[in-house]
VEXGUMAR-308097 format. One record per residue: z, x, y of N, C-alpha, C, O in turn. Coordinates in steps of 0.1 Angstrom, whole numbers, plus 2048, in hexadecimal, padded with zeros to 3 digits. Atoms other than C-alpha are relative to their C-alpha. Layout:
residues N
ZXYZXYZXYZXY
...
***
This chain:
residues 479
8078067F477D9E47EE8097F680680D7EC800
7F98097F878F9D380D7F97F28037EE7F3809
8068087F77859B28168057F480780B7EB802
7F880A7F678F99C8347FF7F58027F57F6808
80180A80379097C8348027F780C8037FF815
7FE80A7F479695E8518047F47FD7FB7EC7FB
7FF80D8067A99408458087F580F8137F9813
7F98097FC7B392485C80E7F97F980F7F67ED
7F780B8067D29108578067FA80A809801814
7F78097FA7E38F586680F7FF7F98127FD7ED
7F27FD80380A8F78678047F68058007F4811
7F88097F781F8D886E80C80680781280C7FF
7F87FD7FF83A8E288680F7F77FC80E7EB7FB
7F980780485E8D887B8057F28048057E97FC
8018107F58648BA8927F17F67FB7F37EA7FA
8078078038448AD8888017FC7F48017F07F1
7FE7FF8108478B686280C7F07FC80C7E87F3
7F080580586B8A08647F67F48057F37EC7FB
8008107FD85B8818777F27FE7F77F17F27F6
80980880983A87D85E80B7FB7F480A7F17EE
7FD80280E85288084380E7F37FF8107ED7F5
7FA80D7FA86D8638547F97F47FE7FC7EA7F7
80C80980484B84F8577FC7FA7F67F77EE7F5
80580280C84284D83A8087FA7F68037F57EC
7F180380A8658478278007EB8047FA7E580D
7FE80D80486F82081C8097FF80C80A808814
7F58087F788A80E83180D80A7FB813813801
7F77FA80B8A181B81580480D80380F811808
8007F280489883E80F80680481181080B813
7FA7FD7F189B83F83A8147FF80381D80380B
7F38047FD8BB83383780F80D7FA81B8107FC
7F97F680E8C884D81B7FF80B80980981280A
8007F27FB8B886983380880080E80A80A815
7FB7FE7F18C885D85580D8017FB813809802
7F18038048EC8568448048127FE80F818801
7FD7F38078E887B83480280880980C80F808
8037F87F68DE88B8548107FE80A81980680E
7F08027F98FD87886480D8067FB817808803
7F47FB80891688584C7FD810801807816805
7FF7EF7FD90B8AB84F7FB80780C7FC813810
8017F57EA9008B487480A7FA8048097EE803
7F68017F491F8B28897FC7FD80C8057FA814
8078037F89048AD8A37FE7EF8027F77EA80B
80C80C8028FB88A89A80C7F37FF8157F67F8
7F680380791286C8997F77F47FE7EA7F47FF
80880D80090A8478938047FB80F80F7FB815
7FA8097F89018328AE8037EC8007FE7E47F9
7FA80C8029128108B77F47F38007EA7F2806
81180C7FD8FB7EE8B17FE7FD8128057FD81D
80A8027EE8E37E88D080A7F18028107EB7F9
7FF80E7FD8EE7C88E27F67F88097EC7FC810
80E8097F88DA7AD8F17FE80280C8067FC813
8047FA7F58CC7BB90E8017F080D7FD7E480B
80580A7F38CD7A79347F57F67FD7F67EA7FF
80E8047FF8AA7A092D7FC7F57F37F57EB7F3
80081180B8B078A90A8087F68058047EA804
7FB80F8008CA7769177F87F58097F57E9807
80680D7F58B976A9387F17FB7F87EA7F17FB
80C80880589B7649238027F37F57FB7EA7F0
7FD80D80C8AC74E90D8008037EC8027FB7E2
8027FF80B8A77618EE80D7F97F28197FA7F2
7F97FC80F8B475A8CA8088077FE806811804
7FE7FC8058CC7658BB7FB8057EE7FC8007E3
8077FD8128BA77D89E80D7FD7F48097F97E9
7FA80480E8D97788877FF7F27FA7FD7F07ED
80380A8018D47548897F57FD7FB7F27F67F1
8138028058AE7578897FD8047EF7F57FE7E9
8027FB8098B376B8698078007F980980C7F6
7F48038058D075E8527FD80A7F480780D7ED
8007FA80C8BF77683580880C80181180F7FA
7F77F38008CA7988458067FC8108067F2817
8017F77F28D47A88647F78028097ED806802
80D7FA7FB8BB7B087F80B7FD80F8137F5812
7FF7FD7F08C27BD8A57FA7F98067F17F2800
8098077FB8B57AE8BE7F28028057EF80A7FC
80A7FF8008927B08CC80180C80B80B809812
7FD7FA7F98917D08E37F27FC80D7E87F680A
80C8057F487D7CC9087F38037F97EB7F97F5
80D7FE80485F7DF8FA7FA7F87F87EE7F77F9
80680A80A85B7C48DF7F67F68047FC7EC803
80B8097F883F7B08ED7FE7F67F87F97F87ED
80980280D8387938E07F07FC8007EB7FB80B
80C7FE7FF81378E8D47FA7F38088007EC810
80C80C7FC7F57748DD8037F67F980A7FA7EF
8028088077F27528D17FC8027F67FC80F7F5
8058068067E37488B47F67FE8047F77FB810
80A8047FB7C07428B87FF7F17FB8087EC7F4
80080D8097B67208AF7FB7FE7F37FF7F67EA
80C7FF80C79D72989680180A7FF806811807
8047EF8077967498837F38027FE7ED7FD7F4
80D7FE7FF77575588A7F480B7F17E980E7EF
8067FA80E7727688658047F77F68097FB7EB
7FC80C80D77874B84F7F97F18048007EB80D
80080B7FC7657298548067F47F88027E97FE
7F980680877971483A80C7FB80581280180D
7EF8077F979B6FE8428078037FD80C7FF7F3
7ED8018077BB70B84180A7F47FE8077E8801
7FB8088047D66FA83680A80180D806807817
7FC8077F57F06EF84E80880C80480C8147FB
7F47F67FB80770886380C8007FD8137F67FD
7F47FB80482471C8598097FA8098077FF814
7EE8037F584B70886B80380F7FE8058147F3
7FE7F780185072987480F800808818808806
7F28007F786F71E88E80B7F87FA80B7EC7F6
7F780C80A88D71487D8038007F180C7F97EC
80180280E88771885B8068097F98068157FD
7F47FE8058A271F8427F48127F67E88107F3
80A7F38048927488318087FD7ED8147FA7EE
7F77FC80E89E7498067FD80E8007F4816804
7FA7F08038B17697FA7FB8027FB7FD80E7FB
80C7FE80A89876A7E17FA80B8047F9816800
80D7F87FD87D7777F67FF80F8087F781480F
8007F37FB88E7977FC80280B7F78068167F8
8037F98118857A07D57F48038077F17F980D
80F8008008607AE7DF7F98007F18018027E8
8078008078497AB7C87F78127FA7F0819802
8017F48068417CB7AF7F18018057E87F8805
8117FB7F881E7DF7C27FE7FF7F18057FF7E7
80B80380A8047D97AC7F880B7FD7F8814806
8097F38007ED7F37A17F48058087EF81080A
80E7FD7F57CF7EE7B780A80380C80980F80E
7F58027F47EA7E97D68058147FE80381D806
7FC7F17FF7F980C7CB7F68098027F9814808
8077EF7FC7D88227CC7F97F580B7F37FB814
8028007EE7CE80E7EA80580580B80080A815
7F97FA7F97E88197F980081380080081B809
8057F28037E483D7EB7F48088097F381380E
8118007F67BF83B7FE8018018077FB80980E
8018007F47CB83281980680D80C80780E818
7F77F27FE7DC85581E7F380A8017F7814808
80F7FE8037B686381A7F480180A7EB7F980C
80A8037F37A186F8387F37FB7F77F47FD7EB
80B80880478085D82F7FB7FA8078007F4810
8058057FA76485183A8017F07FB8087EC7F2
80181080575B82A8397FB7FF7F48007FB7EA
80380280C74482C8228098067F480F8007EB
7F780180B75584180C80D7F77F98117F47EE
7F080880977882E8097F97F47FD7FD7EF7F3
80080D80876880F8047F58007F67F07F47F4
80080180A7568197E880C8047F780E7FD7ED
7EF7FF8037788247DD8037F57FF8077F37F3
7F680D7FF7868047E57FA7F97F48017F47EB
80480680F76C7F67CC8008047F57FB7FE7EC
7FE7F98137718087AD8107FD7FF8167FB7F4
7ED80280779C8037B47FA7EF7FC7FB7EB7F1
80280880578F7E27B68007F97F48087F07F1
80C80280A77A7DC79880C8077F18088047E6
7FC7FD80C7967F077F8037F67FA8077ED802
7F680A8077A47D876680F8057FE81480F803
7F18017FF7C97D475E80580C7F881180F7F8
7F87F98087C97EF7457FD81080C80481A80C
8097F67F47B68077647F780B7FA7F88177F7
80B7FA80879980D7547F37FB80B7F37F1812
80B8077F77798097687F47FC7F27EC8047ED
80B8028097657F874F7F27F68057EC7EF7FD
80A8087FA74A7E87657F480E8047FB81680A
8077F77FE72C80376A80080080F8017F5816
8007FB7F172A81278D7F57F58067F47ED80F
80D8077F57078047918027F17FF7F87EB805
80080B7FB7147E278F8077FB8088077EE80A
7F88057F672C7E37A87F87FE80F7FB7F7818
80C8057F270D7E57C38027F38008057EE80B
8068107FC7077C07BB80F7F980A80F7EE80D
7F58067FB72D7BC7CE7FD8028128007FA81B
7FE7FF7F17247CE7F17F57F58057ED7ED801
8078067F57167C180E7F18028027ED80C7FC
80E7FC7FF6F47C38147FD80680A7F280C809
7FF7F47F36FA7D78368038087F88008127FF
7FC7FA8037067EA81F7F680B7FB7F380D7EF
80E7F38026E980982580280F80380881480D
8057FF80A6DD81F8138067FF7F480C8097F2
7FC80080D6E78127EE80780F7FC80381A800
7FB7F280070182B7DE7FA8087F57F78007EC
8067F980D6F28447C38108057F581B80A7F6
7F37F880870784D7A680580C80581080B809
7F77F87F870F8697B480C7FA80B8187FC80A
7F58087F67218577D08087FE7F88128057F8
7F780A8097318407B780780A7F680F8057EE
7FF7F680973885F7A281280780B81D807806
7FC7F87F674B8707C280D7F48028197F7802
7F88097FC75D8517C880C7FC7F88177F87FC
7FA80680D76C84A7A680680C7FE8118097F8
7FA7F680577986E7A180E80180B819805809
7F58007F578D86A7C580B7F27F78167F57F5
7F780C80779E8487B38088067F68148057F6
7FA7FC80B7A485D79380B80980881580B801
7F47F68007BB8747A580A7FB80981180280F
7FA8017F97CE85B7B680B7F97F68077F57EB
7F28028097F58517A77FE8037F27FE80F7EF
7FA7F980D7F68537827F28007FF7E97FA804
80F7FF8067DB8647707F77FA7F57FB7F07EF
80980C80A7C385475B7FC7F38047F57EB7FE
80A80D7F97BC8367747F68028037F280D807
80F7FC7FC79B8327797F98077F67EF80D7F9
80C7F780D78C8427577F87F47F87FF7EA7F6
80B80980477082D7477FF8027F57F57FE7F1
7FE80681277982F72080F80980181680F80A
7F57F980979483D70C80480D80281080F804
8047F380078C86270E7FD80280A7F780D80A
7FF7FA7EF78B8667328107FD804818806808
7EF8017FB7AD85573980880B7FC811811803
7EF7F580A7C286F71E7F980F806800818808
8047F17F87A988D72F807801806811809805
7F97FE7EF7B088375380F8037FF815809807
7ED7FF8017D888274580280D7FC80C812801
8017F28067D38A473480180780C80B80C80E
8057F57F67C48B675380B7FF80681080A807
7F68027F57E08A976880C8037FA814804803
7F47FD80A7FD8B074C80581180B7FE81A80E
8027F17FC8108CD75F80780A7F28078087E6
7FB7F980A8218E874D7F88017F07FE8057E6
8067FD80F8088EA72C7FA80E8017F381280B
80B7F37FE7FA90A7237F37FE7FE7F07F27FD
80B8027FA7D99107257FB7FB7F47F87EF7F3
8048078107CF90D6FD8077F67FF7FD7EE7FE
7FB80C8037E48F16F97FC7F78067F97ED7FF
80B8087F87D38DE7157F17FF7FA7EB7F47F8
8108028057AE8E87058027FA7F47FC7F07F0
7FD80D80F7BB8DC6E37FD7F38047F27EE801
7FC80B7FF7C48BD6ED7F38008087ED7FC7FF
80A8017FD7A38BE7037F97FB7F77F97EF7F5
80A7FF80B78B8C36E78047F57F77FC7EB7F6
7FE80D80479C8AA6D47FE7F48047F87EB7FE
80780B7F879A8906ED7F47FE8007F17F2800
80B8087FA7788916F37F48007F17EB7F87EE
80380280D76C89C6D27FF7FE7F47F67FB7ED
7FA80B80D7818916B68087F48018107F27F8
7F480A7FF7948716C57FC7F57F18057ED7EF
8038068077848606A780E8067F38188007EF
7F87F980979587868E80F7FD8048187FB7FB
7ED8007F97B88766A38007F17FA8067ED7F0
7FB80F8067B885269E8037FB7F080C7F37ED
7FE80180D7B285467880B8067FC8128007F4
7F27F38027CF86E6767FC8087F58038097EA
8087F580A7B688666380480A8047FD80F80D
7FB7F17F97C68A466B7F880F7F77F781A7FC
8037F58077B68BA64D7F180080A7EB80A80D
80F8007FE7938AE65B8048088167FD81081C
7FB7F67F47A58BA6817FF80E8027FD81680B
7F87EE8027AF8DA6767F18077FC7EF8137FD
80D7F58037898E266C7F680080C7F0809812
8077FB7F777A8D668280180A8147FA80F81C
7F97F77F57918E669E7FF8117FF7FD819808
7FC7F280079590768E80F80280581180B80D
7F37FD7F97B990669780E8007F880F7F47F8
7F47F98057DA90F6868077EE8018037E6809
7FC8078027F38F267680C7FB80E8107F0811
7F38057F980E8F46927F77FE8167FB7F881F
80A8087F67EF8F26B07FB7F87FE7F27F9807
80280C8037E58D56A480A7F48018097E9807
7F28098008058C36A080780181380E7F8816
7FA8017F380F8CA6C77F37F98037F37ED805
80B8047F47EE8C46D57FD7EB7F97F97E27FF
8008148087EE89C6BC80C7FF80980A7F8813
7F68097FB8138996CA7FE7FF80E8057F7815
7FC8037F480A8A06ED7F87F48047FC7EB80B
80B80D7FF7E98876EB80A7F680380E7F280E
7FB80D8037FE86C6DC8097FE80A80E7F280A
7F68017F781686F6F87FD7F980C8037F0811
8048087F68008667127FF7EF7FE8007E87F4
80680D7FE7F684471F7F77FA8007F17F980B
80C8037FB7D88327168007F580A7F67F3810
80580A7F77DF81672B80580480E80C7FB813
7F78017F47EC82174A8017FA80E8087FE817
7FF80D7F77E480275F80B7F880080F7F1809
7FA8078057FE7F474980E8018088147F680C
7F77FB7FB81A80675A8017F780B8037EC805
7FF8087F481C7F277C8027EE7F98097E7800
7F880C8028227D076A8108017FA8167F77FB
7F77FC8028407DD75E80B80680A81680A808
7F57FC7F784F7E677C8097F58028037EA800
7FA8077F786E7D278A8027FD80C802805815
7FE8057EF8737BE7A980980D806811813800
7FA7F47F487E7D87C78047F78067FE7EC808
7FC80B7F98947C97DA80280B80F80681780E
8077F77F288D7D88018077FA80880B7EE808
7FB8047F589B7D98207F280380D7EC80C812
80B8017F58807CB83A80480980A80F80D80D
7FF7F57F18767E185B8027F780C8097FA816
80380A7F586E7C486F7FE7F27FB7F97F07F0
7FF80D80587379F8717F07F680B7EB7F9816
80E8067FA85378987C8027EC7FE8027E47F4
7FB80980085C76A88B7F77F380B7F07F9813
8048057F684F74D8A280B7FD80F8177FC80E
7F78007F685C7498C67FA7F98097F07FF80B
8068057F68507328E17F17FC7FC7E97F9805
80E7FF80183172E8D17F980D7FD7ED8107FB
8087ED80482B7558CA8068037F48117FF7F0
7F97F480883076C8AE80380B8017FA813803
7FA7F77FB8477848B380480B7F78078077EC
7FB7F780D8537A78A280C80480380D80980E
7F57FA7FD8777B08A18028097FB8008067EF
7FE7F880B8807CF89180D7FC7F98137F17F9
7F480380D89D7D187880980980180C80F7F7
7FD7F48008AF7EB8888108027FD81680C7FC
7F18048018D47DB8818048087EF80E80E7EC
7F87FE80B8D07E385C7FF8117FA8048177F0
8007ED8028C980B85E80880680980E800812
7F47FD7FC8DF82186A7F98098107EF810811
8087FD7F18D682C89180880B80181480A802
7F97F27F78DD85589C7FE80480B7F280480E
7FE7FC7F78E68608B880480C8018098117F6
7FC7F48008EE8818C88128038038197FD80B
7EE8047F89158888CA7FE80A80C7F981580A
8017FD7F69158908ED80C80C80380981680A
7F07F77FD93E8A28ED7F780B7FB7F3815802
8037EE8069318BD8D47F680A8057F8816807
8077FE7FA9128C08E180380A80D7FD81580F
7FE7FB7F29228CA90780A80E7F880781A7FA
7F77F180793F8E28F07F28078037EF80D80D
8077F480491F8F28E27F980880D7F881580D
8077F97F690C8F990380A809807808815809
7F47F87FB92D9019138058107FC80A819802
7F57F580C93991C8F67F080B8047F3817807
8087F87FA91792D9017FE8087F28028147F1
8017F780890E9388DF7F28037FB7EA7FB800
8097FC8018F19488CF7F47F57FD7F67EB7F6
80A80F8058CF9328CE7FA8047F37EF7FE7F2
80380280E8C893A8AC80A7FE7F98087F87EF
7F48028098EA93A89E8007F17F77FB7E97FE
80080A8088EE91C8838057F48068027E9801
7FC80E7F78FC90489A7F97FC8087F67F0807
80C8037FB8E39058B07F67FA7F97F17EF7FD
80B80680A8C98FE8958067F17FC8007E77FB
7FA80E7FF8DE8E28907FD7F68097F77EB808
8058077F38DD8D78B17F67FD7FD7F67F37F5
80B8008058B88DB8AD7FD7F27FD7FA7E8804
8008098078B48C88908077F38047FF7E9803
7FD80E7F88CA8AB89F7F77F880C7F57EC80F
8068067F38B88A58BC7EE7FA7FD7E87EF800
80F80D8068928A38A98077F37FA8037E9800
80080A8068A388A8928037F48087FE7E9804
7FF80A7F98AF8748AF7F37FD8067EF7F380B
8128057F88898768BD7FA7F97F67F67ED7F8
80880480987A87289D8057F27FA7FC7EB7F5
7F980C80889085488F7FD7F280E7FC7E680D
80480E7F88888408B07EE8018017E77F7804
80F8038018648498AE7FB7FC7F47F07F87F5
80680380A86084188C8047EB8047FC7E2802
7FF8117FD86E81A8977F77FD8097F07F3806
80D8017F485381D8B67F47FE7F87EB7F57FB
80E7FF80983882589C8027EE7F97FB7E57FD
80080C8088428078828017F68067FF7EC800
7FD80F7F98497EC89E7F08018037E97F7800
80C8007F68287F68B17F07FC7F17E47FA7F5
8068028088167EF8908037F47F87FA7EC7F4
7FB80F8018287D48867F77F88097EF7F0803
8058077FF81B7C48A27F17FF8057EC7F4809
8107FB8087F77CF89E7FE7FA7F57F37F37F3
80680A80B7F67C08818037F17FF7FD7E97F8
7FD80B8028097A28877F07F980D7E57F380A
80D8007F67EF79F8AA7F37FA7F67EE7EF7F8
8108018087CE7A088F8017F37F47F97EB7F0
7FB80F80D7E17878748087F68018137F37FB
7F580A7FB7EC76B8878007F47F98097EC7F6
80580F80A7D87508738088047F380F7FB7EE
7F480180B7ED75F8548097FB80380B7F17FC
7F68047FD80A7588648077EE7FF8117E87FC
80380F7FC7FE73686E7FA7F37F47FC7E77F4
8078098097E872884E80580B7F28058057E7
7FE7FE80B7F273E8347F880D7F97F2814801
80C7F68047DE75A81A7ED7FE7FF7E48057FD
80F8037FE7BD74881F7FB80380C7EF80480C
8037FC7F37BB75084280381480780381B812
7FD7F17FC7C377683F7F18048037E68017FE
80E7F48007A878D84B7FD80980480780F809
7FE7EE80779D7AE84880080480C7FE800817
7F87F67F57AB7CA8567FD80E7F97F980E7ED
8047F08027A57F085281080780A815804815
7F77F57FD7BF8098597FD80580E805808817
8037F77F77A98178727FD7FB80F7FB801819
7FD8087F87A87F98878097FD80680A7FB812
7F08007F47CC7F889080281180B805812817
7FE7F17FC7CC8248927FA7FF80C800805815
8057FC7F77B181C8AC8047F980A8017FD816
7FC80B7F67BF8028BF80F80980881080A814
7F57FE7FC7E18118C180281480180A81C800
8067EF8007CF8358C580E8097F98168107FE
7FB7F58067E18458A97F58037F97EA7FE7F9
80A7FD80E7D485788B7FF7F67F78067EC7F8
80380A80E7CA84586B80A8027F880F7F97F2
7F67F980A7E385985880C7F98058127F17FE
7F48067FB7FF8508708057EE7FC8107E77FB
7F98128037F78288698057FD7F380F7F67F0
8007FD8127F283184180E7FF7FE8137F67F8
7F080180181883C8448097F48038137F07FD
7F78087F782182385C8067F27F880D7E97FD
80680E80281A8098438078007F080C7F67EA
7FF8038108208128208127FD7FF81A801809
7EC80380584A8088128037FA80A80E7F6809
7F880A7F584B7F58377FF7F27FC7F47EE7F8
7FE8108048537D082F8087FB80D8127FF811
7FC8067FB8557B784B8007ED7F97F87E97F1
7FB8088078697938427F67F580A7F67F9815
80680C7FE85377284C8037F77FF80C7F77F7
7FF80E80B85474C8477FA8027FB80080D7FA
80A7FA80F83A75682C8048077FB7FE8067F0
7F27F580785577081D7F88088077ED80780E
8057F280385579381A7F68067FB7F38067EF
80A7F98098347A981B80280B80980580C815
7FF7F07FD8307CE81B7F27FC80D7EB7F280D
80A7F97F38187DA83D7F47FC7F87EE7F27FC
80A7FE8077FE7E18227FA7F27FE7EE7F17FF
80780D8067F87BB8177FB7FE80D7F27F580C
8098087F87EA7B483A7F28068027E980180A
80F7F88057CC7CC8317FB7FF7F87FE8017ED
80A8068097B07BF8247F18087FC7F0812804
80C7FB7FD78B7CB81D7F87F28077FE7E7808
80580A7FE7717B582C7F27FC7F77EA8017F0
80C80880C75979F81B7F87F88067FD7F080E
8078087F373B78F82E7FA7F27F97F57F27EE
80480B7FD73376C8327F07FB8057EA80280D
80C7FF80171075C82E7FE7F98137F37F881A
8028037F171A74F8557FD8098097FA807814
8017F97F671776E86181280B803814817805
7F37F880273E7758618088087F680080F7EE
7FC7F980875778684D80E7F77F88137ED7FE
7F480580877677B83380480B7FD7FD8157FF
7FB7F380678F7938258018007F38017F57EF
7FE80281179479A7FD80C7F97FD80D7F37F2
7F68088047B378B7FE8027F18038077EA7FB
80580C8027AA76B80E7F47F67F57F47EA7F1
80780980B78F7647F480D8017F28107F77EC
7F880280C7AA76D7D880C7F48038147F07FA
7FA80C7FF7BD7507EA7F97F67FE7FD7ED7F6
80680B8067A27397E87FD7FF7F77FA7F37F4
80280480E79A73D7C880B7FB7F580A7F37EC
7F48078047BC7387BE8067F280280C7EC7FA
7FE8087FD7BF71C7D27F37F57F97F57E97F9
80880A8077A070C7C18007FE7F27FB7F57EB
7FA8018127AF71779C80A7EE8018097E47FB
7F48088027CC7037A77FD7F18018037E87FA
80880A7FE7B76E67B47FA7F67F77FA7E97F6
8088058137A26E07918037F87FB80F7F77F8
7FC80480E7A16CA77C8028047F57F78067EF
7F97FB80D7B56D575C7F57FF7F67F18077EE
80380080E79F6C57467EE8068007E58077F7
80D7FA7FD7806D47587FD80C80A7F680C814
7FE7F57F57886F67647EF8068057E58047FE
8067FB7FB77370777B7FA80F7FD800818802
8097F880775B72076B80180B80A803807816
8017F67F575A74577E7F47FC80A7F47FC817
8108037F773473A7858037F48097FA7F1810
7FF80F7FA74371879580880780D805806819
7F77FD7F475D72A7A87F780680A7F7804816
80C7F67F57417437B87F77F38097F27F4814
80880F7FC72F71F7C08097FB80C8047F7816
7F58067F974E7137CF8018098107FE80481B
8007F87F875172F7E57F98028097FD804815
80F8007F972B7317EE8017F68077FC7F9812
80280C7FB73070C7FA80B80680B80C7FF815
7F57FD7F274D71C8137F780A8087F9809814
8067F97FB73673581D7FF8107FF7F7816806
7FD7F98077447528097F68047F47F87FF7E9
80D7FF80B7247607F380880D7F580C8187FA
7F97F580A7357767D17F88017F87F27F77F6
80380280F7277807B180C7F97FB8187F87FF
7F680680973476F79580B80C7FD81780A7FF
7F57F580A74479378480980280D81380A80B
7F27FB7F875B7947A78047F28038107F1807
7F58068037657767A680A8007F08157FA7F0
7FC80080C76E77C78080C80A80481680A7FE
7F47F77FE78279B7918087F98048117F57FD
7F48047FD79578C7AA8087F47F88147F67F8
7FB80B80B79F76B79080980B7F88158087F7
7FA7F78087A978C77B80A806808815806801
7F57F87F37C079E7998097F37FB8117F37F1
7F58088017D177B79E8057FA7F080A7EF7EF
7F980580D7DB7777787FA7F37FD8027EA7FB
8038148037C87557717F68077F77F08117F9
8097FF80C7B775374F7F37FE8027F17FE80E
80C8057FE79374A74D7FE7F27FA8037EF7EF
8048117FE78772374F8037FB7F080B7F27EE
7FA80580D78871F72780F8027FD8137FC7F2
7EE7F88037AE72C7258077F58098127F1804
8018077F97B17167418037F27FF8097EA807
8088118027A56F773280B7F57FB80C7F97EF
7F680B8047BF6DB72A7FA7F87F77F27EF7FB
80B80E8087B26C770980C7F27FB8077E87F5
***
């Protein structure tokens, strides 16, 4: 029996395929693929650095090498606009910042072009953010990456993460929801984040193991969920009965167990400093903040124009391999200046929304959504997702990836909003504040907070204290 079927699909064409996949690449990795491209199309050569256009000198501009003693940087091109003031005030925070960043003049350390190793929440945020989704769904998402602990275990029960939303936050989610939400986390970077004991983490790592056969996967299944007791004793006679299974399936399916990771939160403190080449430099100018790109330290292609005219001249076949060459040369010179169009134009989208960071610091950041810039700067969400992740622009506040200026929002009993990362500055800043010999209790800090206008449970202030590495108030205590 015939039967016909109707499937849609969407095809990227190749020109597109090349510029998401440009987008999305590090400073680095772009640099590895433009150099490569230069060395094997005969089409393509490098071109010479930009110079300071008419339009910088009579304005008086800077010299960026000057401005920028850490690297390199081009100069600002016309399109570069720079943004708005500063507001005076920040209308999602009512608390005092601390005094404004010398943003003009000020000497940058070579230090701060070590970044700082992504964190594990920071990595499947970033993962999510790749993730069509609704609101509600991602940011219950966002609360469960939240809420894992260090080893990325969710050991807080779903139904008590309700007591963290908003109270707009309608209709309350049903396990189900919370069910739906937590399985999307489990399948993002390594497996086993997001499992809620023991025996879900070495599953979820099972399922995902590739190359195992199929029995050797159910072994090791069955054992996980129903003899991890036995595995831990290293009772193997009492294994083998209750498995039903042969001396040498047994012995594979214990060595593949023991292989996995139970902690695999653990992994990301162990990473080393990355040391990165920023996209764009973020600087003050007249009183504005401005974005320059960084385009001095990648390698800029161009079309070679001579071979080019040979090839049209020689009149040879338009599919022949040279041609395709051509081709291929000509998207990468579109795509390599559109992918700098995309990253500046978001750049200063984000710089535009986080001026008061700029200006007072991490207590003054505030929230931002991906889909706030996508809409502003009418792209897709996906497009910003890319635009953002491995991009690092250099500051007087250092080096931060795109991503740290994305926050969730958190509401205020005034009526306004804060971002999650501004409360994990003030709480830090009121650790630091304490008296030693009378630290500040989680329940004090939520007090503390309450009195800024900031309403938390205690168990999220106990998270974020836990994100930024600070012990709890007895550990604390100076006797």
């Amino acid at each position: 029996m015939q039967e016909l079927r109707l499937r849609q699909q969407m095809t990227l064409a190749p020109r597109l395929q090349q510029s998401v996949k440009l987008l999305q690449m590090s400073a680095l990795e772009f640099t590895t693929a433009v150099e490569l491209a230069l060395a094997s199309n005969p089409f393509l050569e490098e071109a010479e650095e930009q110079a300071a256009g008419p339009a910088d000198i009579a304005e008086g501009r800077p010299d960026m090498d000057s401005a920028n003693p850490a690297a390199e940087a081009a100069p600002a091109p016309s399109s570069s606009t720079p943004t708005e003031e500063a507001p005076a005030a920040a209308a999602e925070y009512g608390g005092d910042y601390p005094s404004p960043a010398r943003a003009d003049g000020e000497d940058r350390d070579l230090g701060q072009w070590a970044s700082a190793p992504v964190s594990m929440r920071e990595k499947l945020s970033l993962e999510l953010g790749s993730y069509r989704l609704g609101a509600r769904d991602r940011l219950l998402a966002e609360f469960i990456i939240d809420s894992l602990d260090e080893d990325g275990y969710l050991r807080t029960p779903t139904a008590s993460l309700c007591d963290d939303l908003s109270p707009d936050f309608s209709p309350p989610p049903d396990d189900a929801e919370w069910l739906t939400a937590l399985r999307l986390v489990q399948q993002l970077d390594a497996p086993g984040l997001g499992a809620r004991d023991l025996q879900e983490c070495l599953a979820l790592q099972l399922e995902a193991a590739p190359g195992l056969s199929a029995s050797l996967r159910a072994l090791a299944l069955r054992i996980v969920r129903e003899q991890i007791d036995r595995l831990a004793k290293n009772d193997s006679a009492g294994l083998r009965r209750a498995l039903n299974c042969s001396d040498d399936e047994l012995r594979d399916a214990c060595a593949l167990i023991r292989g996995l990771d139970p902690k695999p939160g653990r992994r990301y403190d162990a990473q080393a400093p990355v040391y990165v080449v920023p996209d764009v430099f973020v600087d003050k100018w007249r009183s504005r903040w401005r974005v320059v790109p960084n385009r001095s330290a990648m390698p800029q292609a161009r079309l070679h124009q001579v071979y080019a005219d040979l090839f049209r001249r020689a009149r040879l076949d338009d599919r022949s391999p040279m041609a395709q060459e051509l081709q291929e040369a000509r998207w990468l010179v579109r795509n390599v200046e559109q992918r700098y169009t995309t990253i500046q134009r978001v750049a200063e989208a984000i710089v535009k929304r986080q001026q008061t960071f700029f200006e007072y610091g991490e207590v003054a950041l505030r929230p931002l959504m991906l889909k706030e810039v996508a809409d502003d700067l009418d792209m897709h969400e996906s497009t910003v997702s890319r635009a953002t992740v491995s991009k690092y622009m250099v500051t007087p506040r250092g080096v931060f990836e795109f991503r740290h200026f994305f926050s969730r929002e958190l509401p205020t009993d005034s009526g306004g909003t804060c971002s999650a990362a501004a409360v994990r500055a003030l709480i830090k800043e009121l650790i630091e504040a304490e008296d030693p010999a009378m630290p500040l209790s989680d329940v004090a800090l939520a007090q503390q907070l309450a009195n800024n206008g900031i309403v938390l449970a205690r168990r999220t202030v106990s998270k974020y204290r836990g994100q930024l590495r600070l012990p709890p108030a007895e550990l604390r205590r100076e006797h």
